[in-house]
N, C-alpha and C positions, 0 to 999 in steps of 0.2 A: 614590462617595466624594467629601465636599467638602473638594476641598483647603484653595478659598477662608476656610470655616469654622474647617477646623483650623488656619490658620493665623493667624487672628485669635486662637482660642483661646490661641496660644501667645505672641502679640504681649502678652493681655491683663497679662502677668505683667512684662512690660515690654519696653522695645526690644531691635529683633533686627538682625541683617545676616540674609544670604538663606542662605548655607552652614550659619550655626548653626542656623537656622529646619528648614533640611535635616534636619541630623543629629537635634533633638531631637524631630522630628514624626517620625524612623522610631525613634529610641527610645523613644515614646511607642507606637508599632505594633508593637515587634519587628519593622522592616524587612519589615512582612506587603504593605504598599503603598509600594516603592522609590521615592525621587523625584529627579530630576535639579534641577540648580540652573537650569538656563533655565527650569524646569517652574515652580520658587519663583519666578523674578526675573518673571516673565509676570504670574505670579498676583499678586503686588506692585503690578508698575504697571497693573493692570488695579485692583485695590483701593484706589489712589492714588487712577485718573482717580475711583471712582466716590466719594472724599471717606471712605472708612473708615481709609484710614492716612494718614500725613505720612512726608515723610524728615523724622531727629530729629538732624543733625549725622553725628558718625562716631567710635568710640571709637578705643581708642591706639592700634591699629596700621591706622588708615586706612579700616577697614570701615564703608561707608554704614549707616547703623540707619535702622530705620521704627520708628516708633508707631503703635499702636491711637488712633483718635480715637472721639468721644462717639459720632457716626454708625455706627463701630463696632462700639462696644460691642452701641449697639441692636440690630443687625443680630445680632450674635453669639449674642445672651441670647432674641431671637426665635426663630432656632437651636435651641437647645435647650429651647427650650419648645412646641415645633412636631414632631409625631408625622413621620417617616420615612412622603412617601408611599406606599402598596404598591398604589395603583390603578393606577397605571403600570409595571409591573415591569418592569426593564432585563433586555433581550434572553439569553437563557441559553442558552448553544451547544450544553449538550447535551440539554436539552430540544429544541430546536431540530432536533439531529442525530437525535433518536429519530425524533421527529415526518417528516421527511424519508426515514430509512430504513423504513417500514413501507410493504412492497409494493416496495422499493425492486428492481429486477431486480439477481442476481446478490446481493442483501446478505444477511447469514445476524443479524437483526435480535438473535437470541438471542446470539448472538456477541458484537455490541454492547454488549448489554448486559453479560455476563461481564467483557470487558475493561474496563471501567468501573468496573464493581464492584471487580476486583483494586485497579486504581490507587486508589478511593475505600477501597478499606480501609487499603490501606499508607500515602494520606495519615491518614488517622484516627490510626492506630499512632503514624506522624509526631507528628503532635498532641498526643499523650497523653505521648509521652515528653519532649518540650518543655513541655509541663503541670507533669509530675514533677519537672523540672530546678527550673523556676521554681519550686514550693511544697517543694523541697528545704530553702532557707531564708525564714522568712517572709518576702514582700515588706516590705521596710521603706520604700518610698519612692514618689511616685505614678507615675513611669516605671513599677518593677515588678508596680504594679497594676492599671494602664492594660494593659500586657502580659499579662499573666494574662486580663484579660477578654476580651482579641482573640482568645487562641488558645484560650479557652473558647468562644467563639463558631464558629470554626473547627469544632473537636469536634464541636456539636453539629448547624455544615450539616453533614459530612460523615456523620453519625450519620444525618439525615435523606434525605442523600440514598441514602446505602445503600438503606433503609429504601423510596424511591420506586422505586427498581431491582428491588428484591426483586417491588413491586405491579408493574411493568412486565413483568416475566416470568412472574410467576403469570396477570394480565391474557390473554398471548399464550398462554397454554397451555391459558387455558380458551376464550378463542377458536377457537384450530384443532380442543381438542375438539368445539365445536358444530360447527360445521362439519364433523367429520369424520362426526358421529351422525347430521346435516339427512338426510334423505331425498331422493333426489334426483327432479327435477322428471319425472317418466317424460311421454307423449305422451297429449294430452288424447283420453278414450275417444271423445269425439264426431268428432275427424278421423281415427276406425280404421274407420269406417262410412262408407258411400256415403250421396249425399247421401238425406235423408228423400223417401218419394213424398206426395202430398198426399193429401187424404185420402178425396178422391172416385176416386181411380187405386187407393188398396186396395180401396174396395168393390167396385169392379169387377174387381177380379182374382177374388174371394170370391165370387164370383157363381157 
């Protein structure tokens, strides 16, 4: 997630302090990615040094503002015009933890995965009834829209991860079936026999 990014975005609209910046970036998420104010004021002067914002003064009760500057903007509108790269995918703990438990001694891999699936569906549930809330009245405003799209998003990782869990278990169960069918390696006929005699030792036995 770019903070850096979403907080230009919301700079674009005009100056902020870091608190307000806070509050409208998780009402822009549904609080789906909580953010501390050190987390904002970091990302600020780090946006500062690199010439995308200014301090713009301070409104009336004392609060420092920043502005978006033109550098900014560019920056911003590249953003979004720039595809999410997925050649890189950021580390996923439970792919990770499958990946780790298979063969693991002692782990019951099926197990794993059940308990995942419970949690992944009750988040989904989650989901779906914070879906319902929000399209209860139409979104009238871009916060409420913005929200809607997050926890539709939401829905439909968890919909897919379901989905991966389910192939993760059918996967394992046709596994051990092969494995339980393989035939096993019995002992090669040739080391059940003494060694061959040559072949001038037969004829002379034949004799």
């Amino acid at each position: 997630m770019s903070i850096r990014h979403g907080l230009l975005a919301l700079l674009e609209r005009g100056p902020r302090y870091g608190s307000r910046l806070r509050t409208e970036f998780e009402s822009r998420t549904g609080s789906t990615w909580p953010l501390n104010v050190g987390q904002v004021y970091t990302t600020l002067s780090r946006l500062e040094r690199d010439g995308m914002v200014v301090q713009d003064g301070a409104d009336d009760a004392g609060h420092d503002l920043y502005a978006i500057t033109d550098a900014g903007r560019t920056e911003l509108h590249t953003w979004f015009g720039t595809p999410v790269d997925r050649t890189h995918p950021p580390r996923d703990e439970l792919a990770i933890k499958l990946a780790m438990a298979v063969g693991a001694p002692g782990v019951d891999i099926r197990e794993v995965i059940q308990s995942q699936r419970r949690h992944t569906l009750k988040a989904m549930q989650d989901y779906t009834r914070l879906k319902a809330q929000a399209l209860a009245d139409v979104p009238s405003d871009r916060d409420e829209v913005a929200w809607l799209l997050v926890v539709e998003q939401l829905i439909f990782q968890a919909e897919a991860e379901a989905r991966w869990l389910d192939h993760c278990e059918s996967r394992l169960v046709r596994l051990a079936e092969a494995a339980a069918t393989e035939p096993s390696a019995g002992p090669d006929p040739a080391a059940t026999r003494g060694p061959a005699r040559a072949p001038a030792e037969r004829s002379h036995s034949q004799r």
